[in-house]
TIVEXVEX-193459 format. One record per atom (N, C-alpha, C): z negated, x negated, y negated. Coordinates in steps of 0.001 Angstrom, whole numbers, padded with zeros to 6 digits, always signed. Layout:
! residues N
ZXY
...
END
This chain:
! residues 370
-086554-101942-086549
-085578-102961-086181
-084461-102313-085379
-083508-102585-085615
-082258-102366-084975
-081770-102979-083792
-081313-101895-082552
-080704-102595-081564
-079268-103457-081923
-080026-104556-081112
-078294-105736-081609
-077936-105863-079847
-076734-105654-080718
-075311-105386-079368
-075032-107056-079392
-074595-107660-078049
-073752-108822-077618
-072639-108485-076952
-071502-108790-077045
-070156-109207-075927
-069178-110243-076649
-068462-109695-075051
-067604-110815-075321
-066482-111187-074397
-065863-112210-073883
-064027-112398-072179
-065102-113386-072399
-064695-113636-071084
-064863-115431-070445
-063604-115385-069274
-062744-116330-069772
-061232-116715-069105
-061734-118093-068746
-060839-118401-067732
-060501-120200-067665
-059406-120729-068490
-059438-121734-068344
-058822-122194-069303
-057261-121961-069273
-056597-121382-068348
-055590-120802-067936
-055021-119444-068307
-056172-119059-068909
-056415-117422-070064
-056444-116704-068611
-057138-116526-067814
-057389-115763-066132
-058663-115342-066620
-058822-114181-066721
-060039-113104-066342
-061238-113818-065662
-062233-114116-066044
-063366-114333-065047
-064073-113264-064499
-063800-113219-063136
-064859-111348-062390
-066522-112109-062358
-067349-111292-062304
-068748-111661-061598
-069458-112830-062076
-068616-113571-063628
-070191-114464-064191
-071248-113793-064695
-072019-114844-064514
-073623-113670-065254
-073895-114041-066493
-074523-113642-067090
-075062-113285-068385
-076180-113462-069129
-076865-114647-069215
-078515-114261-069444
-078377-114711-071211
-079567-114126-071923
-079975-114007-073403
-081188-114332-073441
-081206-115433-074302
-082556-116601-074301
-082463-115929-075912
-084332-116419-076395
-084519-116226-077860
-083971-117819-077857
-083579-117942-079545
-082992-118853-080115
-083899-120494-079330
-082990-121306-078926
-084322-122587-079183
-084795-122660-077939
-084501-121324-076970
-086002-121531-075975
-085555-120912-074666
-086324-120829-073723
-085647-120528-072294
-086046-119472-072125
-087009-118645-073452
-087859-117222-072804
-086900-115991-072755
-086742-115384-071561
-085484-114366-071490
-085657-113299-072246
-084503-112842-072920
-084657-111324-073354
-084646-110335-072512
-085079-109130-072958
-084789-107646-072082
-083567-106827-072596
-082563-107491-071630
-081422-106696-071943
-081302-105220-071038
-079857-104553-071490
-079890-103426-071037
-078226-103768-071292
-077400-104029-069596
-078137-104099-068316
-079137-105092-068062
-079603-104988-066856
-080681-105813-067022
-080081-107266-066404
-079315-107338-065637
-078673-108564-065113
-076604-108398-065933
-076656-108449-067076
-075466-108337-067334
-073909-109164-066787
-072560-108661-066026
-072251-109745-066057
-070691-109371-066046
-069786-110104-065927
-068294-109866-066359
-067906-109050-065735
-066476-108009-065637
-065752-107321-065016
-064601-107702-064480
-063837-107330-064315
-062452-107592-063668
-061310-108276-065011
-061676-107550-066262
-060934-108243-066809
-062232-109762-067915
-062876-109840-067200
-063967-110940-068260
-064659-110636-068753
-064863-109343-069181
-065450-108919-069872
-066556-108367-070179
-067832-109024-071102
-069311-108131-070663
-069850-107610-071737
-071311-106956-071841
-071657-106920-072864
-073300-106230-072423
-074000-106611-073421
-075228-106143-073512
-076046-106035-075023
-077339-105383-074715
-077968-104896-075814
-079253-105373-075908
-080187-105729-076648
-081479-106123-076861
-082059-105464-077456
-083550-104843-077557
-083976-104110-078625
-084429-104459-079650
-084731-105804-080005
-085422-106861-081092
-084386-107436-082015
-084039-107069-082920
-083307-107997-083519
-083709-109537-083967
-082806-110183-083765
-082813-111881-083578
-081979-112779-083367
-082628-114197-083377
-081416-114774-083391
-081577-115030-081728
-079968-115186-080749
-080238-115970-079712
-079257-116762-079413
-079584-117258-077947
-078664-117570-076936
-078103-117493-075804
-076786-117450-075626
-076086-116461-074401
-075612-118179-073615
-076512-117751-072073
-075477-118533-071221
-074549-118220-070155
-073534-118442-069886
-072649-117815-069015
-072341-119030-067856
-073170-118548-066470
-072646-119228-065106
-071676-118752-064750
-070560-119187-063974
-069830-118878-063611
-070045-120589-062017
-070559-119474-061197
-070399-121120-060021
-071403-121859-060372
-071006-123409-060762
-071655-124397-060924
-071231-124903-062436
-070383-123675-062677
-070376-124303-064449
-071099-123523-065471
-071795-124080-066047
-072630-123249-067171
-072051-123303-068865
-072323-122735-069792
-071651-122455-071184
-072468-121979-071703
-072942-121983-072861
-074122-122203-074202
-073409-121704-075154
-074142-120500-075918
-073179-120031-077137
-074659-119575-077433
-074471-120218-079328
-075172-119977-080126
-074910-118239-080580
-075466-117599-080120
-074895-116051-080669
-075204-115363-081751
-074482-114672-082827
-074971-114055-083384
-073995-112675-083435
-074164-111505-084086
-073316-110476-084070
-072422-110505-084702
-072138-111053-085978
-071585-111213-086842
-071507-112976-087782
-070795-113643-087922
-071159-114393-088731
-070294-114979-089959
-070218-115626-090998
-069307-115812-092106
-069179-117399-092625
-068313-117732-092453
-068497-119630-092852
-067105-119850-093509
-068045-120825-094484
-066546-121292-095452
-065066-121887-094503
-065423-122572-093692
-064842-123166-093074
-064820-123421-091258
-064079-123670-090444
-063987-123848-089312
-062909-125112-088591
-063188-126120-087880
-062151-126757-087603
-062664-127118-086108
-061606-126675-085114
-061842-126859-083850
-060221-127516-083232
-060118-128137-081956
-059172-128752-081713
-058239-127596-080811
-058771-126614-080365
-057970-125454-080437
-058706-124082-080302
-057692-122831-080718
-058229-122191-081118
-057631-120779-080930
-058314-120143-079342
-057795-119457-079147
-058474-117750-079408
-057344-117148-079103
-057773-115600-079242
-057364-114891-078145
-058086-114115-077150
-057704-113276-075892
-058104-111905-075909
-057059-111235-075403
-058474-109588-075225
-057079-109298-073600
-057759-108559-072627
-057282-108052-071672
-056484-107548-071633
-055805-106717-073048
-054457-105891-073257
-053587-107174-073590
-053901-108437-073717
-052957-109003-073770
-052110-109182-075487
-052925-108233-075842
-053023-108215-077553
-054802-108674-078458
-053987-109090-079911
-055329-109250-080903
-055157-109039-081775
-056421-108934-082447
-055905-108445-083850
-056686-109319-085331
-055971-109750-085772
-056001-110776-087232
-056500-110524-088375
-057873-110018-088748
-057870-109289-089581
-058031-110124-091053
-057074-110245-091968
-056851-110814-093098
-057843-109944-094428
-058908-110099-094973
-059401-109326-095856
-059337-110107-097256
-058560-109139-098024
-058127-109845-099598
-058241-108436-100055
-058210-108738-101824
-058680-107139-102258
-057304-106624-102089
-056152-107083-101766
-055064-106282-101856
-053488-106962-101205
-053021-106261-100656
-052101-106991-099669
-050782-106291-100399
-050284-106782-101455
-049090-105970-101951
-047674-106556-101594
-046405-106386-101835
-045590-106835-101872
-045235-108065-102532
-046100-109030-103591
-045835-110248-104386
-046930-111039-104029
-047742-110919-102832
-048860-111533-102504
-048548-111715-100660
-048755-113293-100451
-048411-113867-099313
-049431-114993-099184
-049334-114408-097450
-051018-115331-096782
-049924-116687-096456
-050363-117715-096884
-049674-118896-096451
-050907-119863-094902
-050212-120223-094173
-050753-120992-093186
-050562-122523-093075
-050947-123004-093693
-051151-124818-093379
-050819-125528-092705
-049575-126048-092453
-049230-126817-091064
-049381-127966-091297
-049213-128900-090009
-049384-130385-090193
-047949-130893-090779
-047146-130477-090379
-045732-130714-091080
-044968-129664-091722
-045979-128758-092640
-045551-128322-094297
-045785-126946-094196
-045640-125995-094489
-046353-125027-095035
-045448-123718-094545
-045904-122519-094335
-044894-121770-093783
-045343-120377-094398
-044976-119100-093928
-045737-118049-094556
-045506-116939-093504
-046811-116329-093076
-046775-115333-092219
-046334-114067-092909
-045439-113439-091612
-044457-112550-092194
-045757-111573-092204
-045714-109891-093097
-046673-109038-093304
-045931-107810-093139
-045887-107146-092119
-044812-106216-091723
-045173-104777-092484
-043689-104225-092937
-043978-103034-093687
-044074-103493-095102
-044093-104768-095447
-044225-105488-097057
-042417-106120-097318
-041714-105875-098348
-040940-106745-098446
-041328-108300-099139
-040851-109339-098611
-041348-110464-098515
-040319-111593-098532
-040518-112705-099332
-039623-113795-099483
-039979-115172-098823
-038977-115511-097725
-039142-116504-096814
-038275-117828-097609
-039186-118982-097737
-038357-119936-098005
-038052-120762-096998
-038103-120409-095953
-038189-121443-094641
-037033-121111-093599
-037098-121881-092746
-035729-120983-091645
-036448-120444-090754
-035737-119384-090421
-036720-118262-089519
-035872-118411-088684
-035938-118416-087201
-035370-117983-086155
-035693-117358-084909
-034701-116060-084594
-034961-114882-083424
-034643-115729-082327
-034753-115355-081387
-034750-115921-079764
-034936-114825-079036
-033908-114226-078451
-034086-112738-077340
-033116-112776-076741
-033349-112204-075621
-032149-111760-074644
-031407-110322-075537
-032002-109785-075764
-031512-108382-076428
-031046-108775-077830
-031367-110193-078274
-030543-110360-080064
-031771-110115-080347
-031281-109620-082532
-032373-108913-083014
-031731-107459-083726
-032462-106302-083692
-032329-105226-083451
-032983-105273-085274
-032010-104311-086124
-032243-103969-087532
-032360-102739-087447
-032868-101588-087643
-032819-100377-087525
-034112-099414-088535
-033193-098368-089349
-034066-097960-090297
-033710-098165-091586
-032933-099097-092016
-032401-099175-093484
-031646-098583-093632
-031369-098143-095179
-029909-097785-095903
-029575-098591-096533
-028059-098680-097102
-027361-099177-097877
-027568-100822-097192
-027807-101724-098162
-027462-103459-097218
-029209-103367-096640
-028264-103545-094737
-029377-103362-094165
-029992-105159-094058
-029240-105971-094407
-029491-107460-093625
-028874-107775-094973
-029265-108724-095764
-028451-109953-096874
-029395-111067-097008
-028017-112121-096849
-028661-113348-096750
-027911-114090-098187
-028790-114754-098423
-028087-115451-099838
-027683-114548-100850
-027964-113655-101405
-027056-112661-102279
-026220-112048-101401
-025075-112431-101687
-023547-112137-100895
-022991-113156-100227
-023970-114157-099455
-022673-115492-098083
-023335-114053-097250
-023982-113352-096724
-023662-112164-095375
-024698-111480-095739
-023576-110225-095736
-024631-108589-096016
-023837-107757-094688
-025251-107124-093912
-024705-106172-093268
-025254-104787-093660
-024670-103967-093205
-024314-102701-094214
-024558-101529-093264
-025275-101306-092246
-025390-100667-091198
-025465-099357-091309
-025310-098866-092610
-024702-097193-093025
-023576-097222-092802
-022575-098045-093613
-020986-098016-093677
-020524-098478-092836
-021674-099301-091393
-020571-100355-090370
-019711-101069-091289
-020342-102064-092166
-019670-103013-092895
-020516-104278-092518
-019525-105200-092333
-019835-106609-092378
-019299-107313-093821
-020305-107984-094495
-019344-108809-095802
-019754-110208-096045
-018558-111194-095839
-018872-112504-095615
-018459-113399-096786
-019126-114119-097577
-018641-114636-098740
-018364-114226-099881
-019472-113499-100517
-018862-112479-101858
-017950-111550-101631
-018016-110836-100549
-016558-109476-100750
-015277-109905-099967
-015319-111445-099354
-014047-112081-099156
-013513-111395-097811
-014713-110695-096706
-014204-110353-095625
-015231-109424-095133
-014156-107998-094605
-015181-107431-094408
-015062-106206-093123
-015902-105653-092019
-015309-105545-090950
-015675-104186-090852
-015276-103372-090758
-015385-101971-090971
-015483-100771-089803
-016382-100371-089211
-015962-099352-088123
-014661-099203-087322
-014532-098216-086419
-013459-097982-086044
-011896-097830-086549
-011664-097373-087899
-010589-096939-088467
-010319-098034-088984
-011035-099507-089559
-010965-100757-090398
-011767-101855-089731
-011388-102059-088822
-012055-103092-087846
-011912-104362-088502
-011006-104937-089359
-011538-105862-090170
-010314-105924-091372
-011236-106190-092595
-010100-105870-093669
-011176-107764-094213
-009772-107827-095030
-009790-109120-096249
-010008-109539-097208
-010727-109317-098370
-010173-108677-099539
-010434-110273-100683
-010284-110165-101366
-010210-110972-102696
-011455-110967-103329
-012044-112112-103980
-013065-111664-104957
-012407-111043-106004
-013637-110364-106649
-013436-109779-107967
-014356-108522-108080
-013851-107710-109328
-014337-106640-109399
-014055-105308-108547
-015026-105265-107987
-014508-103580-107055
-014084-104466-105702
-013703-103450-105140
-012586-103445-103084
-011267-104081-103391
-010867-105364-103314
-009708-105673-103248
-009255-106429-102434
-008561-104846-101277
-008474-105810-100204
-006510-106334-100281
-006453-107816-099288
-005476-108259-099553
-005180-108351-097763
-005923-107927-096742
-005454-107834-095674
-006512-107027-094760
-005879-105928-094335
-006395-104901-093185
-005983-104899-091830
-007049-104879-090213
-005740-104505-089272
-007186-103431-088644
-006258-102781-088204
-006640-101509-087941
-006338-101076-086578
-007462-100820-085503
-007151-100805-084385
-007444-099107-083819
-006725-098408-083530
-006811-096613-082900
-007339-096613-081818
-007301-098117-080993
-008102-097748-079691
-007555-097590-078890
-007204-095790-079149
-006445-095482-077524
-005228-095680-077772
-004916-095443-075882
-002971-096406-075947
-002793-095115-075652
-002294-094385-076575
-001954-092528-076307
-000572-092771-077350
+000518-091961-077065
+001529-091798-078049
+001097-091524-079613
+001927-092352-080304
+001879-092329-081638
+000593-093895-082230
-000275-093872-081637
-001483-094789-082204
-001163-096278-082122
-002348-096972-082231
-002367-098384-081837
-002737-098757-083137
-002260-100619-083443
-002869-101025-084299
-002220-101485-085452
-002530-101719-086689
-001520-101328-088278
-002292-102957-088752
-001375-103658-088902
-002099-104936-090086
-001391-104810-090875
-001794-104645-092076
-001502-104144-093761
-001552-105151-095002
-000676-105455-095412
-001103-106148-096436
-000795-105938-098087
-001783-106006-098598
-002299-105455-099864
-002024-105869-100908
-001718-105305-102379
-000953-105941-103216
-001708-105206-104474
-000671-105240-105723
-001260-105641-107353
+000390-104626-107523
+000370-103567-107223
+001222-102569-108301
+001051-102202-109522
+001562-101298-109953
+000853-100865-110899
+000340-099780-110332
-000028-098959-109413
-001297-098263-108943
-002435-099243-108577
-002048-100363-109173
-003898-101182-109231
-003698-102368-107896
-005005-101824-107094
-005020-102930-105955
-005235-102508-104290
-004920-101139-104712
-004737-100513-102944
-003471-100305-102544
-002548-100853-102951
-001289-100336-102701
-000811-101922-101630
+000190-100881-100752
+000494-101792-099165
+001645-102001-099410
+001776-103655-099403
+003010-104219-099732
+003709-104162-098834
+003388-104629-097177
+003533-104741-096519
+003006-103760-094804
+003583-103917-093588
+002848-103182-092248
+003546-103815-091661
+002981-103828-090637
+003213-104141-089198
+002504-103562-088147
+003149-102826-087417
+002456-101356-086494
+002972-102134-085030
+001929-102066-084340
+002553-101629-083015
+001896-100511-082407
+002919-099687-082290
+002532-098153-081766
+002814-097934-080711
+002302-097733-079682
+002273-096562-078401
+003215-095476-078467
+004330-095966-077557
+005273-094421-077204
+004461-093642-076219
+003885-094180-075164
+002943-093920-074092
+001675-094935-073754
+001199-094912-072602
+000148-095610-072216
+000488-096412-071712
+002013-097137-071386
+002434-098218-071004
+002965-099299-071993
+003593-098401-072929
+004638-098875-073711
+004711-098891-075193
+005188-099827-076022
+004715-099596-077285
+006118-100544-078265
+006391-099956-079095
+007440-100472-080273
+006465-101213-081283
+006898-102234-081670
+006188-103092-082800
+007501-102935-084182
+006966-102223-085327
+007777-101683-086639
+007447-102751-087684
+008485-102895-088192
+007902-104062-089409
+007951-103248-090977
+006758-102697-091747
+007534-102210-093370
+007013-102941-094216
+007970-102890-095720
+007826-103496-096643
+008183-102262-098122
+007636-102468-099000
+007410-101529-099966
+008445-102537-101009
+009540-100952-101244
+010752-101651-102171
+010575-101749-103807
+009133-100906-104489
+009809-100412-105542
+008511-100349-105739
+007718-100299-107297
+006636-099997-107740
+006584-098406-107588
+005438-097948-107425
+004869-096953-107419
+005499-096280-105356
+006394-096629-104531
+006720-096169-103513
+005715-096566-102721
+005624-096303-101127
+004909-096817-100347
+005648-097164-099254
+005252-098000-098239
+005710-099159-098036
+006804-098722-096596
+007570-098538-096385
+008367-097998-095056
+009440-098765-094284
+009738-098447-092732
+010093-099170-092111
+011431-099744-092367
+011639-101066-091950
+013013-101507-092401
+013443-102492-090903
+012890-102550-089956
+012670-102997-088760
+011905-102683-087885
+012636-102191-086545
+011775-102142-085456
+012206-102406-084111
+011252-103114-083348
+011902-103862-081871
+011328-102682-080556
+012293-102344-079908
+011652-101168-079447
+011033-101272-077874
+010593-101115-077381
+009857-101420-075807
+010875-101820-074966
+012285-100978-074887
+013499-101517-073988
+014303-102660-074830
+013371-103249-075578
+014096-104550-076179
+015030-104772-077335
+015595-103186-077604
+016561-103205-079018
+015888-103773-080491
+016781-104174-081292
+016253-104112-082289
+017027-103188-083366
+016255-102164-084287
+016968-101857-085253
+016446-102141-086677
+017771-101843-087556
+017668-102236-088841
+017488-101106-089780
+016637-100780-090262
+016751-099648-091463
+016955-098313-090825
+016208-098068-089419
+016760-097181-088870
+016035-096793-087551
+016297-095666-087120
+015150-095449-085465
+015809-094590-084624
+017376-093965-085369
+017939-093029-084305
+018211-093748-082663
+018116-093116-081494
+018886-093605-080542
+020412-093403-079955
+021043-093925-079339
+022181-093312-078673
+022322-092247-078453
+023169-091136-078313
+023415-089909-077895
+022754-089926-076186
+024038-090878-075715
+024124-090904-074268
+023206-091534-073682
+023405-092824-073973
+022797-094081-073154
+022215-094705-074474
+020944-094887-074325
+020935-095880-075455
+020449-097369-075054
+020874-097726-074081
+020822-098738-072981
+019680-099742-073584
+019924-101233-073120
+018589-102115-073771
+019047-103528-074915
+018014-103854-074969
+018730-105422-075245
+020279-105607-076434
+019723-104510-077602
+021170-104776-078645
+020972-104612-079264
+021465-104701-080507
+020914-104851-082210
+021567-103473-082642
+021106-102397-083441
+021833-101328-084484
+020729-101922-085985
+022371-101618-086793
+022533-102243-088200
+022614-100069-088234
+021938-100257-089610
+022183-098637-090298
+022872-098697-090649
+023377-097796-091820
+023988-097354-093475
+022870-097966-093979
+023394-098983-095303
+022404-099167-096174
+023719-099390-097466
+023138-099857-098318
+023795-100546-099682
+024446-101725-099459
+025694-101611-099346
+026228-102752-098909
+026504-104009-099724
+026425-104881-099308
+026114-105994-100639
+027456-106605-101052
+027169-107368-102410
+028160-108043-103007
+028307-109129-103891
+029345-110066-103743
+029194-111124-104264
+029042-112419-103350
+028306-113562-104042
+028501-114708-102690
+027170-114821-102550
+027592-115932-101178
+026100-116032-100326
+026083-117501-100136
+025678-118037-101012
+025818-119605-100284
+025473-119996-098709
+026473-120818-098373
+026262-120814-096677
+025830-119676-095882
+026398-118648-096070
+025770-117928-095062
+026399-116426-095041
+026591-115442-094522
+027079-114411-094001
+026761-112971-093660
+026795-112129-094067
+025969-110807-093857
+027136-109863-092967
+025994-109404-092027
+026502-108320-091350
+026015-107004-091859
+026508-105743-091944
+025744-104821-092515
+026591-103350-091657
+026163-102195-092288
+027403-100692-091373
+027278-100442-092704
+028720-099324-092818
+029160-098438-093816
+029936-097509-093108
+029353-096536-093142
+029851-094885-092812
+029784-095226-091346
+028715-096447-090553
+028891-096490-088906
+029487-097243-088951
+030202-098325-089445
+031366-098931-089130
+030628-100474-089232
+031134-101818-088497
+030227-102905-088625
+031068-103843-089456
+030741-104361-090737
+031272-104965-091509
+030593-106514-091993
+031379-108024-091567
+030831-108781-092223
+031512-109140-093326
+030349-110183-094185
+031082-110755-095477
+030742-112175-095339
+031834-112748-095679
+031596-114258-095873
+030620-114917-097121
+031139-115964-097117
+029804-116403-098447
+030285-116575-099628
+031843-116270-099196
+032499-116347-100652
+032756-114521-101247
+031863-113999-100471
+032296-112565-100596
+032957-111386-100439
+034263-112230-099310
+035174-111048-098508
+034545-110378-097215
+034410-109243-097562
+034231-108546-096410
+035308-107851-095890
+035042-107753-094527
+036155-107616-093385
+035432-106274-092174
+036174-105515-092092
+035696-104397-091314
+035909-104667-089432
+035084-105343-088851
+034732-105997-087629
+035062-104514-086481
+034971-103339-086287
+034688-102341-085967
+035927-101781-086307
+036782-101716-086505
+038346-100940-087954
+038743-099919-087029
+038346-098525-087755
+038962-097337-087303
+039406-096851-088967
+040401-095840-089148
+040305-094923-090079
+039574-093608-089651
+039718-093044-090612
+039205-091782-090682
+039456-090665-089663
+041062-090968-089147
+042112-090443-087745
+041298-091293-086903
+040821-092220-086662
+040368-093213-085292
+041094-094390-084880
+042427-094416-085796
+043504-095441-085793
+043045-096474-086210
+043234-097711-085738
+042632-098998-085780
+043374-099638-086896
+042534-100055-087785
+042914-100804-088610
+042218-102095-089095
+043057-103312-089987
+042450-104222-090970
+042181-104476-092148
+040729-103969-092424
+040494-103668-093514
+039481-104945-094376
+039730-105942-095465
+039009-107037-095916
+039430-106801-097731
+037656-106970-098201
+037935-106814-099268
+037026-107996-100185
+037847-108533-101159
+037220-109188-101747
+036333-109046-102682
+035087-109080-102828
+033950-108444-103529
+033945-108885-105074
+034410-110011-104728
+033716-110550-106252
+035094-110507-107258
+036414-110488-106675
+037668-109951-107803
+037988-108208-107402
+037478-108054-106301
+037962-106780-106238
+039300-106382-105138
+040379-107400-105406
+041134-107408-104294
+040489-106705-102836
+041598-105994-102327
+041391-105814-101337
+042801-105450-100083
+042843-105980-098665
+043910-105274-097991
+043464-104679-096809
+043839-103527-096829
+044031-102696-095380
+045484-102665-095296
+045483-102624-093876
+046530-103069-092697
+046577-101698-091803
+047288-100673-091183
+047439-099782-090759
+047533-100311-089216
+046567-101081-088627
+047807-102243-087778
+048266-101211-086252
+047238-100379-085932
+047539-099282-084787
+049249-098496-085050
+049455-098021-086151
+050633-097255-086878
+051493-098071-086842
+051328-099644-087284
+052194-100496-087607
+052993-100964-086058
+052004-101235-084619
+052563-101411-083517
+052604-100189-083062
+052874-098917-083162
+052853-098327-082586
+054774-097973-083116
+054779-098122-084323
+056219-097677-084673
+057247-098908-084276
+056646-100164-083896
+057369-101183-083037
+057645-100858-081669
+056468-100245-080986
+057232-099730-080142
+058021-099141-079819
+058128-098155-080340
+058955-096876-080915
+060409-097702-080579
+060811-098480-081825
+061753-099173-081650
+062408-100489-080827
+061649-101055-080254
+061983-101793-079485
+061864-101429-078181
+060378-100368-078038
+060246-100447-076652
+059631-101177-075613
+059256-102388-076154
+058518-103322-075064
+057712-103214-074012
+057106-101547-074430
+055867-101608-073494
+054944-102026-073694
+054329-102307-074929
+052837-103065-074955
+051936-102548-074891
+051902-101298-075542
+050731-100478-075807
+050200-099609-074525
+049255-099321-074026
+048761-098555-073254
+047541-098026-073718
+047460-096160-073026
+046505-095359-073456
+045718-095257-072523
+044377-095581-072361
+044004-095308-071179
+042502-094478-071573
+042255-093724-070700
+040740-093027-070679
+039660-093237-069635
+038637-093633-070455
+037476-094254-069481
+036569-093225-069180
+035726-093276-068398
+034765-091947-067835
+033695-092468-068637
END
C-alpha cells in the first residue's frame, strides 16, 4: 500500500492566511484518528499544511481554527462530471493559480468557452491566435502595451484601425489616414489601390535654422499619385524666428516651388526671397519680375514689376508704369494698352526740364538725401 499525502490553505473568508489551525485525519465515517506524520499537523504562516498517512484510504480532515471547526471529505485526487457551488474560489500564497484545462489538443481553431449567466464569452489562450466575438476591454494606468509583432501589430475590423508598430504607422478607415513616425507625423491619403496620399504635414521638431514643419498636398500628375501640388512650410531662420512660404506646382511633370512668402519681420514677397541691399526694413510688400499679364480683368486690377519697375493694369487692360524711370533714371509716363497695342510714353522729366530752361520759373529742384 502506498503512502497517501494530504494538504491544503485554510484562509478566512477575506482570502487572510490562517497561522496555527490544527489538523486531525479521521478514517472515513468515524472519529478513529489516523497516524499522521507530523504527528499533530497544523497551518503555517501562509495557511498552509500538509501531512502523510501510511494506509491508503478513504478519510476525513478536520480543521479547528478557535471555536470554528470544518469537515472535508478528503481524497487525493478526485474526478466528477459535474460541480455546482455558490462560489468558487481558488488561492495559493503567491497570490497566483493555475487552471489546468486538459483536452487532447489546444490548437489555434479550438476555444474553451465559459458559460455565463448573461451569454457566453471565451477565455483568451495566450501564445494561440484566437477570435473574440465579444468586446474586450483593457483598464491600466500604463494603457495596453503590444510588443513583439511584425508587420500589422494591432487590426481591428480588417482595415477601420491597423497599427503597424514596425513602420510607426497608424491606419484609420481603409488607408484613409495614416500617422507616420517622425519625418510623416500624419499623412491623408485616398482609398484605392496602393499609398495615395492627398495630404501630409510633416513636423522636423527642432526650431534650428532651415527646419520646421511642411503640409503638402498631393495630386494626380502624370507621374501618378505622389506628386505635390501644393506646400506650405514654416521654417526656422533661428530658434526664435520663422518665415511661413506658400508653393504651388505650375506645370505637369515640375515640382512644386515657392511663389509666396511672409517673412518673420512681417514683409511679404511675391515670386521671390531676395532682400534689400541696405535696409530691408519691415512691414512691405516686394512684387518680382514675372510674366507680365495681358488683356482684361473684369473688375479688378493687377499690380506686377518688369525689369524692377512697379506697373499696374486696369481691367480694361492699360497698363501704366507707377514707378517711371528710363533707362538714364529720367522720370517718365509710360501706359500701354494691352489688348490694341497702343501705347504712350511721355519723357515728362526732359519735357519740364527744357521748360525750365526757357522760362525759368524755378520749379525744379535737385536735392540729395543721405
Amino acid at each position: 500500500m502506498a503512502v497517501q499525502r494530504f494538504a491544503g490553505f485554510v484562509h478566512t473568508g477575506a482570502g487572510v492566511a490562517v497561522n496555527g489551525a490544527t489538523i486531525d485525519i479521521f478514517t472515513r465515517n468515524t472519529l478513529t484518528a489516523a497516524v499522521t506524520v507530523p504527528a499533530a499537523p497544523s497551518t503555517n504562516a501562509d495557511g498552509y499544511w500538509s501531512a502523510t498517512v501510511a494506509v491508503e484510504g478513504r478519510y476525513d480532515v478536520r480543521i479547528t481554527n478557535g471555536t470554528s471547526i470544518s469537515w472535508l471529505k478528503y481524497d487525493d485526487e478526485f474526478q466528477i462530471e459535474g460541480i455546482e457551488v455558490a462560489v468558487f474560489r481558488m488561492r495559493n500564497p503567491a497570490d497566483t493559480f493555475d487552471l489546468d484545462v486538459v483536452v487532447p489538443a489546444i490548437t489555434a481553431d479550438r476555444q474553451l468557452n465559459w458559460p455565463l449567466i448573461t451569454g457566453t464569452d471565451t477565455l483568451a489562450c495566450l501564445g494561440l491566435a484566437q477570435t473574440f466575438t465579444g468586446i474586450i476591454t483593457f483598464s491600466a494606468a500604463s494603457g495596453v502595451v503590444i510588443s513583439g509583432a511584425t508587420g500589422n501589430t494591432l487590426v481591428v475590423d480588417t482595415n477601420t484601425l491597423v497599427v503597424d508598430a514596425t513602420n510607426n504607422v497608424v491606419i484609420i478607415g481603409a488607408t484613409d489616414l495614416v500617422a507616420v513616425g517622425v519625418d510623416m507625423p500624419l499623412q491623408i491619403n485616398r482609398t484605392g489601390t496602393g499609398v495615395q496620399q492627398l495630404l501630409g504635414i510633416t513636423n522636423r521638431q527642432a526650431a534650428a535654422a532651415g527646419v520646421g514643419i511642411d503640409i503638402r498636398f498631393m495630386g494626380n500628375g502624370a507621374d501618378v499619385n505622389q506628386t505635390i501640388m501644393a506646400r506650405m512650410q514654416v521654417v526656422w531662420t533661428d530658434t526664435e524666428s520663422a518665415y511661413m512660404a506658400f508653393l504651388t506646382r505650375t506645370s505637369d511633370g515640375s515640382g512644386a516651388t515657392e511663389k509666396l512668402r511672409i517673412t518673420a519681420a512681417g514683409q511679404v514677397k511675391i515670386a521671390g526671397t531676395a532682400a534689400r541691399a541696405t535696409t530691408e526694413g519691415t512691414n512691405h510688400l516686394d512684387i518680382f519680375d514675372g510674366t507680365a499679364p495681358v488683356g482684361t480683368l473684369a473688375n479688378g486690377v493687377s499690380l506686377y514689376s518688369t525689369t524692377g519697375e512697379l506697373r499696374v493694369m486696369d481691367s480694361g487692360g492699360t497698363a501704366t508704369l507707377l514707378s517711371p524711370h528710363d533707362e538714364d533714371g529720367y522720370w517718365v509716363f509710360d501706359s500701354k494698352h494691352t489688348v490694341t497695342g497702343k501705347r504712350l510714353k511721355i519723357h515728362m522729366e526732359k519735357f519740364m526740364r527744357k521748360l525750365e530752361e526757357h522760362f525759368g520759373w524755378g520749379l525744379i529742384e535737385e536735392l540729395v538725401e543721405a
